[in-house]
Backbone bond lengths (Angstrom), bond angles and torsions (degrees), N, CA, C in turn:
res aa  C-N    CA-C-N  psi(-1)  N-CA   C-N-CA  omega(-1)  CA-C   N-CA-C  phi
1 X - - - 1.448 - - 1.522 108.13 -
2 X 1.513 124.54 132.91 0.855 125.97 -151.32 2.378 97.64 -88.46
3 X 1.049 102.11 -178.68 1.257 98.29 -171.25 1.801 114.00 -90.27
4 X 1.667 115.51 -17.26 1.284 123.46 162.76 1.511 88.63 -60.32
5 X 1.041 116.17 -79.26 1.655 132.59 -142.49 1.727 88.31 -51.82
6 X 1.147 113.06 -23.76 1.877 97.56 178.41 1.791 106.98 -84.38
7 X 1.401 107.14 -22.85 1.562 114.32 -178.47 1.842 107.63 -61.19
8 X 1.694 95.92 -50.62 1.533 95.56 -165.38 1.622 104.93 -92.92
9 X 1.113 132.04 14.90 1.291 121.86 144.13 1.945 119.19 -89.64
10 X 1.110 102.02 -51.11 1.400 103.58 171.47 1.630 120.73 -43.73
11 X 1.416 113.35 -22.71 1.407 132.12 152.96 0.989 114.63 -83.43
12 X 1.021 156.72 -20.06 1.413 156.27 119.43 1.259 119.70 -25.15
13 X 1.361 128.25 -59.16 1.189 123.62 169.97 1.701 119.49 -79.03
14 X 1.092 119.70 -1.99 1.453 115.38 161.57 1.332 118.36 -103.12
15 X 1.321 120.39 -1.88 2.024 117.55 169.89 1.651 79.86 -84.59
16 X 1.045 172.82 -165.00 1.168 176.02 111.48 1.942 107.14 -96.41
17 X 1.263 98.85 -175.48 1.546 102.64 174.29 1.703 121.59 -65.85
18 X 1.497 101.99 -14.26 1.516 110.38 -176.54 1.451 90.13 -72.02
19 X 1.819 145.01 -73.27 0.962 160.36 -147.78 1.542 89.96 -41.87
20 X 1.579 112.73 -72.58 1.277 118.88 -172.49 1.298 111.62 -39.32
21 X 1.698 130.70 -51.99 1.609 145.21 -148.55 1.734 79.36 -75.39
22 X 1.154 147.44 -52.02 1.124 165.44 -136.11 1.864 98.63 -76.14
23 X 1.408 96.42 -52.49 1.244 97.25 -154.13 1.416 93.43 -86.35
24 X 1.697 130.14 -28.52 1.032 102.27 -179.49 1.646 113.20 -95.39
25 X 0.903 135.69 -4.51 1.392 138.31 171.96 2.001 85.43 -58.19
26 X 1.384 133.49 -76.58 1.292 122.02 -172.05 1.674 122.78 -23.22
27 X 1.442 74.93 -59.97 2.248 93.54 178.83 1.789 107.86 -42.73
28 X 1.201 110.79 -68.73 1.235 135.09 159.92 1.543 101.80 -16.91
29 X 1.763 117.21 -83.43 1.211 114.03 176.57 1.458 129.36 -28.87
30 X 1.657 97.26 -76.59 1.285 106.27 167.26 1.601 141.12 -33.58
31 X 1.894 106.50 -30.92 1.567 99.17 -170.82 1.809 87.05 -92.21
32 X 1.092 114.05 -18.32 1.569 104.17 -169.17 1.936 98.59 -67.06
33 X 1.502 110.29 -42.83 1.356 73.48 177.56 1.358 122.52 -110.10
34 X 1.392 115.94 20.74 1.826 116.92 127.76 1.332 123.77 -34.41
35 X 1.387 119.94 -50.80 1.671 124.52 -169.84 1.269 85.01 -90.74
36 X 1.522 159.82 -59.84 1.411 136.00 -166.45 1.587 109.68 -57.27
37 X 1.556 120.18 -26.84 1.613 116.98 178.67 1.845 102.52 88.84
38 X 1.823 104.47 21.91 1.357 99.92 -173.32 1.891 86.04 -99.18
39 X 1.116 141.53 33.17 1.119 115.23 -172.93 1.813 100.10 -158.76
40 X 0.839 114.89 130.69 1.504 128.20 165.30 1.801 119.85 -106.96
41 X 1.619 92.21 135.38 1.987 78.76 167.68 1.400 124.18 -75.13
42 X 1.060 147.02 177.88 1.383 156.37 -159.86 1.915 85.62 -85.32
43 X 1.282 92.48 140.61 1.745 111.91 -171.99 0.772 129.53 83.15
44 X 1.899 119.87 -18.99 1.243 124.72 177.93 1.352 127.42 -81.09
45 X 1.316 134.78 129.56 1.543 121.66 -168.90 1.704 104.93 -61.30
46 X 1.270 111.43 131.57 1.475 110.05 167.71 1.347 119.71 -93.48
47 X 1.861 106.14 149.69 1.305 113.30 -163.95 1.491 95.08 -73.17
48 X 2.075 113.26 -166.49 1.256 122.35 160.14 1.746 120.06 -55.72
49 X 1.744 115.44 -17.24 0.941 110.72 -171.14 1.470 124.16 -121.13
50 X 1.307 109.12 18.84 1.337 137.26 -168.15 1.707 104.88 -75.42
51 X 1.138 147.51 84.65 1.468 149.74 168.78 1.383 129.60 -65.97
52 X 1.894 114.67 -25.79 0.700 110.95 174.36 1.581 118.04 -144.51
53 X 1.519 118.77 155.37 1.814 110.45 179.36 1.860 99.53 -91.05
54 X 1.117 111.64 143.75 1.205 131.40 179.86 2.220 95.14 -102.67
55 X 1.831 111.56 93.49 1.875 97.06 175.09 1.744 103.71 -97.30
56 X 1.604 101.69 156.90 1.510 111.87 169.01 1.460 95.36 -74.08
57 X 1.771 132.33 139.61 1.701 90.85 153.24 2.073 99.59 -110.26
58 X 0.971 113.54 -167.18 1.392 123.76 -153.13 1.828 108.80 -62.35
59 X 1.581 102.86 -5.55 1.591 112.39 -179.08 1.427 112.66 -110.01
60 X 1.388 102.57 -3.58 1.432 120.09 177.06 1.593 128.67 91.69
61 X 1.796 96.18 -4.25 1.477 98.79 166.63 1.318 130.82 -59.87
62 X 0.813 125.33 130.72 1.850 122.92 170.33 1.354 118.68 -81.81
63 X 1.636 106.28 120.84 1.431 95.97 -178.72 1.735 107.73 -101.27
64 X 0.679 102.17 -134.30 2.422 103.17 -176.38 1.997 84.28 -167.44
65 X 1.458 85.67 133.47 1.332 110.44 160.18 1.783 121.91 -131.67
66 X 1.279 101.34 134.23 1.738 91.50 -170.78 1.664 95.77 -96.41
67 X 1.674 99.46 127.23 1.356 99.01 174.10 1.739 115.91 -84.14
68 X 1.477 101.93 -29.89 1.628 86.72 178.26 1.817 76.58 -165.56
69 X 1.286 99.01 -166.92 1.945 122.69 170.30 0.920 131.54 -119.36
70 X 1.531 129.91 129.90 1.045 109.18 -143.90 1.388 113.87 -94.90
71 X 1.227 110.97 -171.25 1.820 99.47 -144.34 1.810 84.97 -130.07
């Protein structure tokens, strides 16, 4: 076994099953309020009903920012 292949499992076994549950509970978040129309990505003009910014950051995670509540 080569010495990467021991790196990216050993990283494997330390994101554990929580990491994964984590990431998709986010995804989840995020498209739900894509389909409600409460969320815009970063640059996009937001509507009257837009609550929150959806940013890329430089690793490609998406984080959620709440711009305000909606009213």
């Amino acid at each position: 076994m080569s010495a990467e292949r021991d790196e990216g499992d050993r990283a494997a076994r330390e994101a554990g099953p929580g990491d994964d549950a984590e990431r998709r509970a986010t995804e989840k978040f995020i498209s739900d309020l894509l389909a409600r129309g409460e969320a815009v990505f970063e640059g996009e003009e937001p509507t009257p009903g837009t609550t929150h910014v959806i940013e890329r950051a430089d690793d490609g995670r998406l984080t959620v920012r709440r711009l305000r509540f909606s009213s």
